[in-house]
C-alpha positions in Angstrom: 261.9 212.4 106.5 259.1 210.4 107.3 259.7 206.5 106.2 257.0 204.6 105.8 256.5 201.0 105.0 253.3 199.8 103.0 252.5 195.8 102.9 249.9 193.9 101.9 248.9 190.4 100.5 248.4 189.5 96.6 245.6 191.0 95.6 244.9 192.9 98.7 245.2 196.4 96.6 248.2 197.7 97.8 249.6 199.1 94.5 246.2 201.2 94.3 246.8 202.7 97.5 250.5 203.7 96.5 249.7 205.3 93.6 247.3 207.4 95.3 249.8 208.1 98.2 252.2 209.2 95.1 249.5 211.5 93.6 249.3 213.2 96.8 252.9 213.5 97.0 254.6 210.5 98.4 257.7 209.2 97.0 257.2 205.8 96.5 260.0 203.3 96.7 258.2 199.9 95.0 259.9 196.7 95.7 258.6 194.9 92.7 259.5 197.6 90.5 262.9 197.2 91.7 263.1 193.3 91.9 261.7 193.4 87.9 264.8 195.5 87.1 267.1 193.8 88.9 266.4 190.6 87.1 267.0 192.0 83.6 268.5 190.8 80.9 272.2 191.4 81.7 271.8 191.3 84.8 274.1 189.4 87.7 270.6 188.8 89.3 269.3 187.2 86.0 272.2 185.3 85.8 272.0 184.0 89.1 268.5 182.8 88.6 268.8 180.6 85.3 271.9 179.0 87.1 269.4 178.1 89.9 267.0 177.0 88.0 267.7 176.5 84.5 266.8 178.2 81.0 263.3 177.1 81.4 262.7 180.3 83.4 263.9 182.3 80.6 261.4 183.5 77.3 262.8 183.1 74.0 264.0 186.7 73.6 266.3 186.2 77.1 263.9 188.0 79.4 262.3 186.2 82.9 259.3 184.3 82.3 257.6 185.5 85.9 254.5 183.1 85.1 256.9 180.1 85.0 259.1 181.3 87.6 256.2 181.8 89.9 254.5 178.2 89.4 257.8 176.8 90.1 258.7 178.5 93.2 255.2 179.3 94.9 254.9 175.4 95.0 258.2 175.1 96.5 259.0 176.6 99.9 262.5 175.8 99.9 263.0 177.1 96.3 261.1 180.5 97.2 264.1 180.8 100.1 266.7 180.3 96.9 264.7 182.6 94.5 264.6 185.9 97.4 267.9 184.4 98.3 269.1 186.1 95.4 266.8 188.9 94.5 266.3 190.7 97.8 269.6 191.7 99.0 269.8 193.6 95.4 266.2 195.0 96.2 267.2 196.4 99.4 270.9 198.1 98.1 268.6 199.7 95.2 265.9 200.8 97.6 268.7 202.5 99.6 270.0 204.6 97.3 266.8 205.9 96.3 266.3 206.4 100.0 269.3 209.0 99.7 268.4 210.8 96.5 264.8 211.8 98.4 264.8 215.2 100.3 264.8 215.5 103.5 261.3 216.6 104.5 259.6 213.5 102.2 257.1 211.0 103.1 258.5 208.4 101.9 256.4 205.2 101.3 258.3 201.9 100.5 255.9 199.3 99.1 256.8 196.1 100.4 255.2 193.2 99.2 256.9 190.3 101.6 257.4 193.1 104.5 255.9 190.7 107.3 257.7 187.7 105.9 261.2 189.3 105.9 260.7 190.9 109.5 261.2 194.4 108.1 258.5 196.7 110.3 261.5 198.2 112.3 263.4 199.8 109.6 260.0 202.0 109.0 259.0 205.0 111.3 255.1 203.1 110.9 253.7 200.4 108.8 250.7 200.9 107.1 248.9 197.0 105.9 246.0 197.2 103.3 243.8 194.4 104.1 241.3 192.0 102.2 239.9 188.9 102.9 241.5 186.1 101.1 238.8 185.0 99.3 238.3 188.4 97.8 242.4 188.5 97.2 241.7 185.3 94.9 238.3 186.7 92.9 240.7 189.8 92.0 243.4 187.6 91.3 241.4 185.1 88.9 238.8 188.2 87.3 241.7 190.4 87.0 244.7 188.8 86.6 243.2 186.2 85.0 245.3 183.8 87.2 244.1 180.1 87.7 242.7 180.0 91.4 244.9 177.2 92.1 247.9 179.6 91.5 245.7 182.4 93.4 246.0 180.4 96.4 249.6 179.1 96.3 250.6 182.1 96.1 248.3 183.7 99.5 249.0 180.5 100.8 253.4 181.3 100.4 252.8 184.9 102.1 251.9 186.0 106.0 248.6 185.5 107.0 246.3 188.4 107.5 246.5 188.0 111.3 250.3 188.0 110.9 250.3 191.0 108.7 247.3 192.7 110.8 250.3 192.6 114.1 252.8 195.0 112.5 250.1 197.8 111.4 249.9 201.2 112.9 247.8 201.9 110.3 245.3 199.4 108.2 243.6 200.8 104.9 240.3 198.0 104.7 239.9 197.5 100.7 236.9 195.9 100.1 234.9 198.7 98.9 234.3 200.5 96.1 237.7 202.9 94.5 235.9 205.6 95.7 236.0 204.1 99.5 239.5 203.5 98.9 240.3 207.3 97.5 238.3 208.2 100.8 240.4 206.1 103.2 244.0 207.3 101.4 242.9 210.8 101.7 242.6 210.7 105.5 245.8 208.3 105.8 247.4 211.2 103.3 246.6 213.5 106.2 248.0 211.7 109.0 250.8 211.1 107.3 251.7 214.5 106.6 250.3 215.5 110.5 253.4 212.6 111.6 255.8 214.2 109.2 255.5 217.9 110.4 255.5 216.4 114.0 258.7 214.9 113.3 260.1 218.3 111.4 259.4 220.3 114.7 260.7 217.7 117.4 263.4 215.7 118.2 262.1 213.1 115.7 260.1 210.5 115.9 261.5 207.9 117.5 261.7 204.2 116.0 258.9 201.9 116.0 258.9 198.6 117.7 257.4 195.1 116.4 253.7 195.3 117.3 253.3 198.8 118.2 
């Protein structure tokens, strides 16, 4: 098994490149995915977070209100510690098991949003980091998204810098192209990937990556 974990700041394009990584066969563990259903209704997560911060996070039919969450916690270092405080620990025992259930000769690609932040490149046999430049992050984020570009840039301003996220890549996908540059770019990542997982199939093993490598 091949582990691979794939960062990247808001906006940077990092869910297009794992769903291409999954359409060529990757099994994609995806962070956000997980720390959505973590935080349902019924939850202990859910729970935890409307006693840390009060029914005004909560929509009228019981479910998070992300939007409000986010405003609140983006502006507030100290209350983003609380808020992963309680949803990442549940993240990482959910991510684990899924871990287990993948065969043994997968590429397995966990999409990591806060990756640098958490000090997480070791657990991965290589780190791939897709990278834009922050003013490009907040056009996507405002045409797309439709976020306000205040929010935009609280919310690059609360995650690693490129230069900090740029020191734990062995591999960087540059997204400020076209789709079609991007498709390009995957494609050849695709095949490296694989070239590192057969590598590992008929050695030893790869052995584990350090910080920086």
């Amino acid at each position: 098994m091949l582990k691979v974990g794939l960062t990247g700041g808001i906006g940077s394009g990092k869910s297009e490149v794992a769903r291409r990584l999954a359409e060529r066969g990757a099994i994609v563990i995806d962070a956000d995915k997980i720390a959505r259903e973590v935080v349902e209704p019924g939850t202990p997560g859910l729970a935890e977070i409307v006693q840390a911060f009060g029914d005004e996070v909560l929509r009228p039919d019981g479910t998070l209100d992300r939007a409000r969450l986010g405003s609140i916690v983006f502006a507030d270092p100290e209350k983003l510690k609380i808020l992963n405080g309680i949803v990442h620990p549940k993240v990482g025992a959910r991510m684990a098991e899924l871990e287990q259930a993948a065969p043994p000769d997968a590429v397995v690609v966990y999409d990591v949003p806060l990756l640098a932040e958490n000090g997480l490149a070791p657990l991965y046999d290589l780190v791939i980091v897709v990278d834009a430049a922050d003013e490009t992050r907040i056009k996507r984020l405002t045409t797309l998204r439709g976020m306000p570009e205040q929010d935009a840039r609280a919310r690059i301003a609360a995650q690693a810098s490129r230069e900090e996220r740029l020191k734990i890549a062995d591999i960087v996908i540059e997204n400020e192209g076209s789709l079609e540059d991007l498709d390009a770019r995957v494609a050849e990542v695709w095949q490296e990937l694989r070239a590192r997982r057969d590598q590992d199939n008929t050695s030893s093993g790869l052995s584990r990556r350090t910080p920086g490598r």
